[in-house]
Backbone atoms as SQL, in Angstrom:
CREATE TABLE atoms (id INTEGER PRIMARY KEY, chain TEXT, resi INTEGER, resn TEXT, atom TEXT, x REAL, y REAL, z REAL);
INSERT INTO atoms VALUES
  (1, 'A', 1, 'UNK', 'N', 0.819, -1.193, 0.000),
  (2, 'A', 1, 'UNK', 'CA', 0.000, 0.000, 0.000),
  (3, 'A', 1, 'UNK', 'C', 0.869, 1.265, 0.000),
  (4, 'A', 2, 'UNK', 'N', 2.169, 1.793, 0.722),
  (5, 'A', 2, 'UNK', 'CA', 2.696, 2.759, 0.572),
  (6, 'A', 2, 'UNK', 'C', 3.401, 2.557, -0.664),
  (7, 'A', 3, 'UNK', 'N', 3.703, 1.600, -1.321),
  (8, 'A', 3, 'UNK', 'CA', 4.669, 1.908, -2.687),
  (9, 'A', 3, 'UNK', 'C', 3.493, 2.187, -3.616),
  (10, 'A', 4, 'UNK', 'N', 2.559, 2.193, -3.623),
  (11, 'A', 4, 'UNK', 'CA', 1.257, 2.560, -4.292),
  (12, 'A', 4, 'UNK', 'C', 1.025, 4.084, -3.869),
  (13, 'A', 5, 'UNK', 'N', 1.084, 4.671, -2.912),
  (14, 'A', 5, 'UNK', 'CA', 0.964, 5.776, -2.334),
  (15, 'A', 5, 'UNK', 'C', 2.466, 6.528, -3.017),
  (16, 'A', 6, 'UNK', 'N', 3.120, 6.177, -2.631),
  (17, 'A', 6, 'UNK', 'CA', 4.572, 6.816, -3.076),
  (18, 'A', 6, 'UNK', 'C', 4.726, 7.162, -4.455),
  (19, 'A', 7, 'UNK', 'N', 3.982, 5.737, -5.303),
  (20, 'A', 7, 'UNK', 'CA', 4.036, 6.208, -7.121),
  (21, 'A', 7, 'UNK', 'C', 3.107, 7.070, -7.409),
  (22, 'A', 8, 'UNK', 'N', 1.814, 7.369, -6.645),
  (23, 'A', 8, 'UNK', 'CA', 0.561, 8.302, -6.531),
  (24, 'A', 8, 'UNK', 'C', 1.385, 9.349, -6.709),
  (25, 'A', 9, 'UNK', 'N', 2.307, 9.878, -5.536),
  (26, 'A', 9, 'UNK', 'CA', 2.498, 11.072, -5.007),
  (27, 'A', 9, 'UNK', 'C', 3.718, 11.348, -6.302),
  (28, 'A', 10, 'UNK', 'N', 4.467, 10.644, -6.314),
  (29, 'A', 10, 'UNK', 'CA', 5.532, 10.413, -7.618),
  (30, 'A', 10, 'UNK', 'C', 4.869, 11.403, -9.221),
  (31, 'A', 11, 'UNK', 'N', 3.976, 10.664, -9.027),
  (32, 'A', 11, 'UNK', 'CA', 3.163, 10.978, -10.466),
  (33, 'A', 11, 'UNK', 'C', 2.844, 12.567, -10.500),
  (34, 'A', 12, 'UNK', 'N', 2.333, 12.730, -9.430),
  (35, 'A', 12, 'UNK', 'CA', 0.978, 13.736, -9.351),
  (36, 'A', 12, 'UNK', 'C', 3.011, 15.158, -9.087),
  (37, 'A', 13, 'UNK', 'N', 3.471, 15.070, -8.235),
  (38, 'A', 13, 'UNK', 'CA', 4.466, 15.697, -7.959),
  (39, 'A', 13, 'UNK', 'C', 5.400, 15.866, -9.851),
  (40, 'A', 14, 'UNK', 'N', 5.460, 14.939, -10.549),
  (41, 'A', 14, 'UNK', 'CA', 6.034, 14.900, -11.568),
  (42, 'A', 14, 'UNK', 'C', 5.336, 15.824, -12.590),
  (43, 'A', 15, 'UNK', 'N', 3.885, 15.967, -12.506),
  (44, 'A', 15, 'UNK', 'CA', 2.997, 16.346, -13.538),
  (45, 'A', 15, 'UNK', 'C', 2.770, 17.916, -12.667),
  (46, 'A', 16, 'UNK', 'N', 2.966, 18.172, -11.683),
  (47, 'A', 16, 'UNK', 'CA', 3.372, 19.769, -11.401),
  (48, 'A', 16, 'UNK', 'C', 4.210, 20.151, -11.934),
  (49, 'A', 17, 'UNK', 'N', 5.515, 19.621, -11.475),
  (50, 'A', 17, 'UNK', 'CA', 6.757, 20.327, -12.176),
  (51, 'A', 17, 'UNK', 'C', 7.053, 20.328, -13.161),
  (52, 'A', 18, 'UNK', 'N', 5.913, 19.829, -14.350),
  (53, 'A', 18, 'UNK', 'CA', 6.655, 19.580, -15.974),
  (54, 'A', 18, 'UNK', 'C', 5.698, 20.544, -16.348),
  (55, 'A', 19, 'UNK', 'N', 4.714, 21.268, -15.721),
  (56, 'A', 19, 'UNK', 'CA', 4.339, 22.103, -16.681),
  (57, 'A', 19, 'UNK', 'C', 4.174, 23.275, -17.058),
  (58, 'A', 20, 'UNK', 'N', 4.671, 23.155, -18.486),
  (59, 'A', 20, 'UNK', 'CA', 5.104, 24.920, -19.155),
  (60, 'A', 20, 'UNK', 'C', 4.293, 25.603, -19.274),
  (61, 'A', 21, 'UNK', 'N', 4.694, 26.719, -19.134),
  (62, 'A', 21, 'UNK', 'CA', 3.349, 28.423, -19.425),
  (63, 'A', 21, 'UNK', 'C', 2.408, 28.080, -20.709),
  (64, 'A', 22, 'UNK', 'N', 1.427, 28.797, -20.796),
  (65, 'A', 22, 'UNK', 'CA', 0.761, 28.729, -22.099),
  (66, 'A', 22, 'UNK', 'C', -0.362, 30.076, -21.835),
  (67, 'A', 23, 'UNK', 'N', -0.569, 30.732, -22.764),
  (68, 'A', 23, 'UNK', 'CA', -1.388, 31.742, -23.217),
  (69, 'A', 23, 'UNK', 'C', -2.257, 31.601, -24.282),
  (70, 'A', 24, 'UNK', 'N', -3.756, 31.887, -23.688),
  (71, 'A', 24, 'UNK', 'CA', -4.427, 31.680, -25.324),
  (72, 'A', 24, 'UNK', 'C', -5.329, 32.835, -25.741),
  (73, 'A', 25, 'UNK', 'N', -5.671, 32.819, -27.101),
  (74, 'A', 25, 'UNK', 'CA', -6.461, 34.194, -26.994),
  (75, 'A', 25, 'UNK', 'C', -5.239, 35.660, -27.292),
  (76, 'A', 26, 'UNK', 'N', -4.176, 35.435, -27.501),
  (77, 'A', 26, 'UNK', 'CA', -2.942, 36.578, -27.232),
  (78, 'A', 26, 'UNK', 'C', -2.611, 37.282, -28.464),
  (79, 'A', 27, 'UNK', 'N', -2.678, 38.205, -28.602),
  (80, 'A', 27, 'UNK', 'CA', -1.963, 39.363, -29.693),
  (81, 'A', 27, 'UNK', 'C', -0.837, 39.145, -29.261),
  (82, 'A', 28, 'UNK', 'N', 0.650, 39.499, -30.579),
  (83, 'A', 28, 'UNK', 'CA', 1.638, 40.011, -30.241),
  (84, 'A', 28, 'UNK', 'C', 1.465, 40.920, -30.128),
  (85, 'A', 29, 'UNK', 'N', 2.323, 41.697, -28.901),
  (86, 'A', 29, 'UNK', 'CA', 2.341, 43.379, -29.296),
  (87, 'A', 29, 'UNK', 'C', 3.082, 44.064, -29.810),
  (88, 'A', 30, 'UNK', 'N', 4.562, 42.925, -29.680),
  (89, 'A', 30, 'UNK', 'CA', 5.712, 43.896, -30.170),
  (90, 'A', 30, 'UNK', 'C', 7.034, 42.396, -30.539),
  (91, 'A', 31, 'UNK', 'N', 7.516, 42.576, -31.461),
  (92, 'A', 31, 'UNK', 'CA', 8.561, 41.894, -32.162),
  (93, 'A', 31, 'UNK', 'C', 9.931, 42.077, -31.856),
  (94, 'A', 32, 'UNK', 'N', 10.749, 41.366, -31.387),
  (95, 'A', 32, 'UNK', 'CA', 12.448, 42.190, -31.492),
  (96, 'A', 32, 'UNK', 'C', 13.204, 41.177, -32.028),
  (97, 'A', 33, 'UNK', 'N', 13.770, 41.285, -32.899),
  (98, 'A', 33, 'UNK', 'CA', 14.913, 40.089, -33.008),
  (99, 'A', 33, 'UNK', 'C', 16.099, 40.769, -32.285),
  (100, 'A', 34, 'UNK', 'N', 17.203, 40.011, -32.027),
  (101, 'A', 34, 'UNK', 'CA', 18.241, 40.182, -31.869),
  (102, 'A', 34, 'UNK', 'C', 19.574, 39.510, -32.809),
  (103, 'A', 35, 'UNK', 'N', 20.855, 39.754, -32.732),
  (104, 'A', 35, 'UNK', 'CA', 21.961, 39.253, -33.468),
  (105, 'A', 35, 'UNK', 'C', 22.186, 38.148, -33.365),
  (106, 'A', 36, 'UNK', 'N', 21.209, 37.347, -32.215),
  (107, 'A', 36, 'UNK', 'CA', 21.774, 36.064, -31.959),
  (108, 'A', 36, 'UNK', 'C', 20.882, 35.597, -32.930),
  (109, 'A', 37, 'UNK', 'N', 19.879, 35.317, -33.468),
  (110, 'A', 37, 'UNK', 'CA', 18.809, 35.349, -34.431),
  (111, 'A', 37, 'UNK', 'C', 17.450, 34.527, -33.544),
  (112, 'A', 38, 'UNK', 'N', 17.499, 35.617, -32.013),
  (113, 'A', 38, 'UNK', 'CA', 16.512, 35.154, -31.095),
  (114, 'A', 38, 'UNK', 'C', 15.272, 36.161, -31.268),
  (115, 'A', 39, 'UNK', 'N', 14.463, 35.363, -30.991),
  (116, 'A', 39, 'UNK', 'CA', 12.845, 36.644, -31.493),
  (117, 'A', 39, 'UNK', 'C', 12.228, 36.523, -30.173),
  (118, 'A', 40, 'UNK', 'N', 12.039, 37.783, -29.477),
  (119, 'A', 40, 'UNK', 'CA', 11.690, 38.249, -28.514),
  (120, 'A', 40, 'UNK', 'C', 10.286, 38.754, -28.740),
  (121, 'A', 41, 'UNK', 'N', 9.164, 38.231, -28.248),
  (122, 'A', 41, 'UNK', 'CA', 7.839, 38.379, -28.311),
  (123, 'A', 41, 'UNK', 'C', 7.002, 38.937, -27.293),
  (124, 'A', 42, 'UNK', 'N', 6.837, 40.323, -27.142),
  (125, 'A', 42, 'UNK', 'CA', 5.660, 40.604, -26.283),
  (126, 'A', 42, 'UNK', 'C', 4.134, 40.118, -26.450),
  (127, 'A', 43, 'UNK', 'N', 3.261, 39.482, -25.747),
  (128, 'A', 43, 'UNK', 'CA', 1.943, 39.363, -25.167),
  (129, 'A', 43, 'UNK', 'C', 0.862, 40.229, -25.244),
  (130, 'A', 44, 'UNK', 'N', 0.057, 40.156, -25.341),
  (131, 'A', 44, 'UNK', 'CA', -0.909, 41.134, -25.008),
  (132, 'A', 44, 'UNK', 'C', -1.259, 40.755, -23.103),
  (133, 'A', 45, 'UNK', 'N', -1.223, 39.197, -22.943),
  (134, 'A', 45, 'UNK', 'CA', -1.571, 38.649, -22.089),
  (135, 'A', 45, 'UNK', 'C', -0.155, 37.967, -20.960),
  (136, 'A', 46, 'UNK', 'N', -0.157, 37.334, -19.938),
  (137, 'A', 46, 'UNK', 'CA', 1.122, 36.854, -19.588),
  (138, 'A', 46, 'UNK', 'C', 0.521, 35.421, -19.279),
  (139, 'A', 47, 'UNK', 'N', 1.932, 34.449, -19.696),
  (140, 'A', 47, 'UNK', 'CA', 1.444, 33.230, -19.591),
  (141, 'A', 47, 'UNK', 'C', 1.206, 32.942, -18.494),
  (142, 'A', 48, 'UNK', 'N', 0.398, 31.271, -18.353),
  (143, 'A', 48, 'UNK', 'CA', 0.281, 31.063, -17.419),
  (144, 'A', 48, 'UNK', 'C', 0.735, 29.917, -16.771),
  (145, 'A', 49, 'UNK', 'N', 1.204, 29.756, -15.807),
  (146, 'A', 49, 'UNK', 'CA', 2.277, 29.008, -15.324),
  (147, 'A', 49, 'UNK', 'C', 3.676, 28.923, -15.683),
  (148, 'A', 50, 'UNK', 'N', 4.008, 29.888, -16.139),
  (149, 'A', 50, 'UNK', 'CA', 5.281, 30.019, -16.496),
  (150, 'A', 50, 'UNK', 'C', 6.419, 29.799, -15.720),
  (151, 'A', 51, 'UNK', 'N', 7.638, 29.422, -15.544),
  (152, 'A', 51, 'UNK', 'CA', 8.667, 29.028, -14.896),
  (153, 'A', 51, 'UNK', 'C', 9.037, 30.274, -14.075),
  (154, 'A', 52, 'UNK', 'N', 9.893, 29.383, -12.978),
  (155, 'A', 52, 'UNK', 'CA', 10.326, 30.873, -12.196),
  (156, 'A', 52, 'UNK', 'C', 11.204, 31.314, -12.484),
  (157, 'A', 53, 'UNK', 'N', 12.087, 30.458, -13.695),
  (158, 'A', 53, 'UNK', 'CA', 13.274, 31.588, -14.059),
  (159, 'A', 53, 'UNK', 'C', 12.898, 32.911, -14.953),
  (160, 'A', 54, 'UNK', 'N', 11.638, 32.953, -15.509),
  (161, 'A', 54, 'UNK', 'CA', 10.944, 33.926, -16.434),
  (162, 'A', 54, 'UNK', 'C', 10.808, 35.197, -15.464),
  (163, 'A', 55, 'UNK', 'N', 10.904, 36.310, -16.499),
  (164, 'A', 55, 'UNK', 'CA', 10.401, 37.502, -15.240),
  (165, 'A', 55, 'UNK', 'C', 8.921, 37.533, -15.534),
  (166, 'A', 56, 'UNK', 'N', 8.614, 37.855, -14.228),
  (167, 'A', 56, 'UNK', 'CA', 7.384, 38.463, -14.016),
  (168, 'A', 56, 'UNK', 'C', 6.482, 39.001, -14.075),
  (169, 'A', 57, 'UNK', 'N', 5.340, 39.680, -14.053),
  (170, 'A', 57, 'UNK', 'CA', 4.888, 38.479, -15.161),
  (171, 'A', 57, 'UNK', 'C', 5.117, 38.615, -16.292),
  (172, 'A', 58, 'UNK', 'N', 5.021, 37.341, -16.816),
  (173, 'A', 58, 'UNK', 'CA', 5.742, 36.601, -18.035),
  (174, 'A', 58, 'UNK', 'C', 4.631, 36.756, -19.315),
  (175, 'A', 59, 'UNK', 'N', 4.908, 38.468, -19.911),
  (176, 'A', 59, 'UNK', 'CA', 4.212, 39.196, -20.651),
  (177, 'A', 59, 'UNK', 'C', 5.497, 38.840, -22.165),
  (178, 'A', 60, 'UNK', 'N', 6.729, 38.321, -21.722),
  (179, 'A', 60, 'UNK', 'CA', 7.672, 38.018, -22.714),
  (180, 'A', 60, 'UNK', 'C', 7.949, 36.789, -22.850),
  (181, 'A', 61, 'UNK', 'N', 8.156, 36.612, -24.220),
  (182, 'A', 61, 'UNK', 'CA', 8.836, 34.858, -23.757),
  (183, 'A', 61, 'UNK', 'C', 9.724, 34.915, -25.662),
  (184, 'A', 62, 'UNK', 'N', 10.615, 34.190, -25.676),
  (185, 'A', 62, 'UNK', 'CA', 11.288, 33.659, -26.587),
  (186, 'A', 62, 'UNK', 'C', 11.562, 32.750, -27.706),
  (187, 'A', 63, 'UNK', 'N', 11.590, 33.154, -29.224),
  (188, 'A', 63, 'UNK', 'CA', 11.639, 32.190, -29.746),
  (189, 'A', 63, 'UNK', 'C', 13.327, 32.090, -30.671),
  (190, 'A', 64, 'UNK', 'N', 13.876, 30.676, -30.663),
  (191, 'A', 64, 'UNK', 'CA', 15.271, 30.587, -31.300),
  (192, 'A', 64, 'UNK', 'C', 15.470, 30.890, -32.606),
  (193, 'A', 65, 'UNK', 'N', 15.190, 31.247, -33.186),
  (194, 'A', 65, 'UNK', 'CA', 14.838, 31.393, -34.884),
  (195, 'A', 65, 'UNK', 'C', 16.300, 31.195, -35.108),
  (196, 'A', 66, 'UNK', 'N', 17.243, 30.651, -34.683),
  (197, 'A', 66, 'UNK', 'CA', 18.241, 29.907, -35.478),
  (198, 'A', 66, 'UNK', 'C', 17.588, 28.190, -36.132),
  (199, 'A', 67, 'UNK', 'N', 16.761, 27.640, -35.028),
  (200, 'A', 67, 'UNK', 'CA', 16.236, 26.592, -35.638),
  (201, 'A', 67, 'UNK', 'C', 15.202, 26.507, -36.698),
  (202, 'A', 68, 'UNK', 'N', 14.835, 25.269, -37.222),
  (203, 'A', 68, 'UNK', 'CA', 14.249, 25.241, -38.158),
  (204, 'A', 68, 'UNK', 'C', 12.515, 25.443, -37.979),
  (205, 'A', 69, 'UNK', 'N', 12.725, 24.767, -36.866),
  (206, 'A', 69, 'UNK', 'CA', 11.287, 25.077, -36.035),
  (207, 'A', 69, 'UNK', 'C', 10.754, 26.830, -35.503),
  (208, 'A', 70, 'UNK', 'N', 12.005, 27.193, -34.986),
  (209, 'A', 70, 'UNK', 'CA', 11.800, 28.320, -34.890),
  (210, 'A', 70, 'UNK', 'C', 11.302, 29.071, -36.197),
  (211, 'A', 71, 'UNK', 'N', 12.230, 29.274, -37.293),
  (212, 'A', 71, 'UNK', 'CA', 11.707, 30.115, -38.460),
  (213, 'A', 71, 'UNK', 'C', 10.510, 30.154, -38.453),
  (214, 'A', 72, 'UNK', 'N', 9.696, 28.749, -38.637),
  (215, 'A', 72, 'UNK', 'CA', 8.580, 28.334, -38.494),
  (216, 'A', 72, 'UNK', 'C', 7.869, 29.363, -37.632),
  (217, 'A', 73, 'UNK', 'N', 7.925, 29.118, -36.667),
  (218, 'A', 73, 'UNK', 'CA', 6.867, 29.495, -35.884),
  (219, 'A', 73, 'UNK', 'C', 7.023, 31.410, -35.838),
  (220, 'A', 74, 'UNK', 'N', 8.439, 31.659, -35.897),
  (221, 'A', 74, 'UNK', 'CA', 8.445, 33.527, -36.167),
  (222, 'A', 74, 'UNK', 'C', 7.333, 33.910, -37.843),
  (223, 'A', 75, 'UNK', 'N', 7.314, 32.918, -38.451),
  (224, 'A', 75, 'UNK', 'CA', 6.182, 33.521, -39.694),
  (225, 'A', 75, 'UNK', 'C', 5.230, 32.762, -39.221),
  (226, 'A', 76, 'UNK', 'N', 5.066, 31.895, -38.257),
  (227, 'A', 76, 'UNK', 'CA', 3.861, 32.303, -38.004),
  (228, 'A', 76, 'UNK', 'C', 2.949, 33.216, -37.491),
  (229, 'A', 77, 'UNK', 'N', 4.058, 33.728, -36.711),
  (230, 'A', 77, 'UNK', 'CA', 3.531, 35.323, -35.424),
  (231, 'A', 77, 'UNK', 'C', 3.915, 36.486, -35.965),
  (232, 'A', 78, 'UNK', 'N', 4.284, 36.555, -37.162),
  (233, 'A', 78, 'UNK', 'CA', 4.703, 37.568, -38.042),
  (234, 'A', 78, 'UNK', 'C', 3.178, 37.671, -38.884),
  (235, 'A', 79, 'UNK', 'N', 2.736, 36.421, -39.693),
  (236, 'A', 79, 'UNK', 'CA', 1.577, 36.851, -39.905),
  (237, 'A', 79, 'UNK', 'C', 0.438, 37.192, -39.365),
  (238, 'A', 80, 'UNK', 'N', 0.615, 36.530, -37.946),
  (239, 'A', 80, 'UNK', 'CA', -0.938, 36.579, -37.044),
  (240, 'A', 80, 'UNK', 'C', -0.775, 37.951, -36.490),
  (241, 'A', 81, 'UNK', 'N', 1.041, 38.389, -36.539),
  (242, 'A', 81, 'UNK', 'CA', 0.916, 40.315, -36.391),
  (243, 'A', 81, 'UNK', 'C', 0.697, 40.978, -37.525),
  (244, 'A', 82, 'UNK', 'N', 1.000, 40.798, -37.720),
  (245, 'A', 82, 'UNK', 'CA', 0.210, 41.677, -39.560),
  (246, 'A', 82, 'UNK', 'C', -1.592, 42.138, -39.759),
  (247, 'A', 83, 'UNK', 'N', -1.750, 40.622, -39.170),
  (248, 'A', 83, 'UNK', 'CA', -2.802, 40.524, -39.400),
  (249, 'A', 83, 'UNK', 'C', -4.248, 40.673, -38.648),
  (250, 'A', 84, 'UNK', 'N', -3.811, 40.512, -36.888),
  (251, 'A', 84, 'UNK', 'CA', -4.625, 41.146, -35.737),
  (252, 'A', 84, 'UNK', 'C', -5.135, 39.949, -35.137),
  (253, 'A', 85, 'UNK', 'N', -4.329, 39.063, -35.832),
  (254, 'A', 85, 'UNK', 'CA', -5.063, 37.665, -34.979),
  (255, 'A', 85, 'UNK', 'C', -4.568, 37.344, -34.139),
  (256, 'A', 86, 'UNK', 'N', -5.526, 36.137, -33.184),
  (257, 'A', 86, 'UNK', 'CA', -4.791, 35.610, -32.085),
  (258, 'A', 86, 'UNK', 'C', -4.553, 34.622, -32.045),
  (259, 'A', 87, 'UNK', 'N', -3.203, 34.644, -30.623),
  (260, 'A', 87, 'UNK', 'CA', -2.537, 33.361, -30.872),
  (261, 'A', 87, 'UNK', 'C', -2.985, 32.099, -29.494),
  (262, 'A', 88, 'UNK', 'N', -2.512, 31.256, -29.644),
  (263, 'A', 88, 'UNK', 'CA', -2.116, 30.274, -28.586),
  (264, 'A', 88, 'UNK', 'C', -0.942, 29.660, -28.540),
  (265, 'A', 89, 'UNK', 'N', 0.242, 30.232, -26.977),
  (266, 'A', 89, 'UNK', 'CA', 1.423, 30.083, -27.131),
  (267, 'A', 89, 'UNK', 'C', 1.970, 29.183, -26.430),
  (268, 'A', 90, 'UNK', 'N', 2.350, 28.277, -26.250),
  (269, 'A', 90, 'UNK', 'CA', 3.238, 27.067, -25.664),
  (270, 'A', 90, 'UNK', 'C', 4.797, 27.120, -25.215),
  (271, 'A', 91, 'UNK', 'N', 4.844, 27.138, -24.066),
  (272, 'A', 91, 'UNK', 'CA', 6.406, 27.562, -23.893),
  (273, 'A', 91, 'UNK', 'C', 6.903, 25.706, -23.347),
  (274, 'A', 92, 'UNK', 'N', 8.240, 26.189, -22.797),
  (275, 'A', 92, 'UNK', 'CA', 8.513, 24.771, -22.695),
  (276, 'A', 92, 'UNK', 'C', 9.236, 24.630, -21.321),
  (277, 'A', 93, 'UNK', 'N', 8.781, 25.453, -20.528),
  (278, 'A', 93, 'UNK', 'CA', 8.849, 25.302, -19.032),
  (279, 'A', 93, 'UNK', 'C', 10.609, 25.771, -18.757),
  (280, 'A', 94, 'UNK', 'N', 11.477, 26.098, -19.678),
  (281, 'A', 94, 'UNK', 'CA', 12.896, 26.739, -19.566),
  (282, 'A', 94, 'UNK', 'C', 13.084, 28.010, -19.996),
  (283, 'A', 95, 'UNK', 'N', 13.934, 28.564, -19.280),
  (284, 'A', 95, 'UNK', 'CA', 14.348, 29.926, -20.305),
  (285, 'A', 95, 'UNK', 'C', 16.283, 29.401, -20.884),
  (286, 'A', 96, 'UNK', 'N', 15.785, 28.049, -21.608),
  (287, 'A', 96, 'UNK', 'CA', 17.291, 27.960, -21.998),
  (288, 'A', 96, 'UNK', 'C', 18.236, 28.878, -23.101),
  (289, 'A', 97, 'UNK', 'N', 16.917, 29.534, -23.849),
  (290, 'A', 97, 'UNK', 'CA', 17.605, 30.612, -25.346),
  (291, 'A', 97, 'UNK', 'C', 18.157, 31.909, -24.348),
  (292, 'A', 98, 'UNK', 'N', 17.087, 32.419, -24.014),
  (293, 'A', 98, 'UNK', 'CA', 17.516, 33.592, -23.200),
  (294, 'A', 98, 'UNK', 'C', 17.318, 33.950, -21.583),
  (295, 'A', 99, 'UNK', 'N', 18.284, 33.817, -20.836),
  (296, 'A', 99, 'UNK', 'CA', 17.951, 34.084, -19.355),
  (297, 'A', 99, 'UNK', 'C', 16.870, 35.107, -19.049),
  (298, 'A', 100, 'UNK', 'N', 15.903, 34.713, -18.246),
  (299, 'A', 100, 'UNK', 'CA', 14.813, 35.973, -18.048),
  (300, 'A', 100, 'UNK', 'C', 13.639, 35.727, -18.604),
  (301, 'A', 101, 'UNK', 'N', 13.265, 34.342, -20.158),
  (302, 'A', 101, 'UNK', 'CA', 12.117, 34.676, -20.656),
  (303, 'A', 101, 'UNK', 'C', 12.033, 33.133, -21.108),
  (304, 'A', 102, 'UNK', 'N', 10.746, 32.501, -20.876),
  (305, 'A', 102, 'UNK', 'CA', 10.506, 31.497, -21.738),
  (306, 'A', 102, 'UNK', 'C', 10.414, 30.744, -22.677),
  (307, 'A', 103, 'UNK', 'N', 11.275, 29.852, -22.813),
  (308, 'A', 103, 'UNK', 'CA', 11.451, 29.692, -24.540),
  (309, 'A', 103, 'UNK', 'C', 10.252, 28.787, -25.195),
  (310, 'A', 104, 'UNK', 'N', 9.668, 29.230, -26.088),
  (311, 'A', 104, 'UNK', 'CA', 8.276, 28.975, -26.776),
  (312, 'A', 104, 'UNK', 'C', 8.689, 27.956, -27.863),
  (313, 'A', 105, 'UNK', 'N', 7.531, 26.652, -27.775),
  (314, 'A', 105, 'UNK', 'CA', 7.725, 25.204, -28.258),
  (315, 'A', 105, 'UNK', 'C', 6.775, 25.025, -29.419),
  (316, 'A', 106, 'UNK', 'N', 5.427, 26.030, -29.185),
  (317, 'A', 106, 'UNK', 'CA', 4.874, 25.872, -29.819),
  (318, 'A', 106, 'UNK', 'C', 3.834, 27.266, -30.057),
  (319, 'A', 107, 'UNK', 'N', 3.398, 27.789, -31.096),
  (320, 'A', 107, 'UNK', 'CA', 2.144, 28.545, -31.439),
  (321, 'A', 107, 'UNK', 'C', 1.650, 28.295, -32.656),
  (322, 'A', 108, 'UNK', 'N', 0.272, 28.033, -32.265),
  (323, 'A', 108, 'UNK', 'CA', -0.958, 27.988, -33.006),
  (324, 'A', 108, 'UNK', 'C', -1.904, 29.408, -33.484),
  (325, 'A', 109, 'UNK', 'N', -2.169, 29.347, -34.538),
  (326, 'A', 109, 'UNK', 'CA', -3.403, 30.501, -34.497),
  (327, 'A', 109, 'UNK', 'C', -4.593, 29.716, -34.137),
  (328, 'A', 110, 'UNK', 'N', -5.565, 30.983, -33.061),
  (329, 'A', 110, 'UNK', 'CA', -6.804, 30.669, -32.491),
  (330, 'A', 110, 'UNK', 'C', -7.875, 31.264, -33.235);
């Protein structure tokens, strides 16, 4: 009965700590790339549950646009800014691209 209790608590403790910010419903408001070829994304909204290495609230979060995935997803938020739509943003529970901001795994248009 306690090793049953222990994998309970195991589980439920595991599925807190894995999960990343997400925002839905969100305008970009504002675009920055930088030299590193990192795209810095303001919110209209701040995610939610976002990590504690993110600042506060976590109205910013990050995408790598050196990867291939990244490109991806910067035209995607390039058009949904163009265009006034909203998004739904998926981060990935690290700020490993840039210290301070969440690095984003996934966005969808809503």
């Amino acid at each position: 009965m306690k090793m049953k209790s222990l994998l309970v608590l195991t589980t439920l403790i595991g599925t807190v700590c894995a999960q990343a910010g997400t925002a839905t419903n969100v305008n970009v408001t504002n675009i920055e790339a930088n030299s590193q070829g990192q795209f810095l994304l303001w919110l209209s909204n701040a995610m939610i549950h976002s990590p504690s290495c993110a600042v506060q609230p976590a109205i910013q979060v990050i995408v790598d646009g050196n990867t291939a995935g990244g490109k991806l997803m910067i035209s995607v938020v390039e058009s949904a800014f163009a265009l006034g739509k909203v998004l739904v943003v998926t981060g990935s529970n690290a700020c490993d691209v840039h210290s301070g901001y969440e690095t984003v795994t996934d966005i969808a248009t809503n």
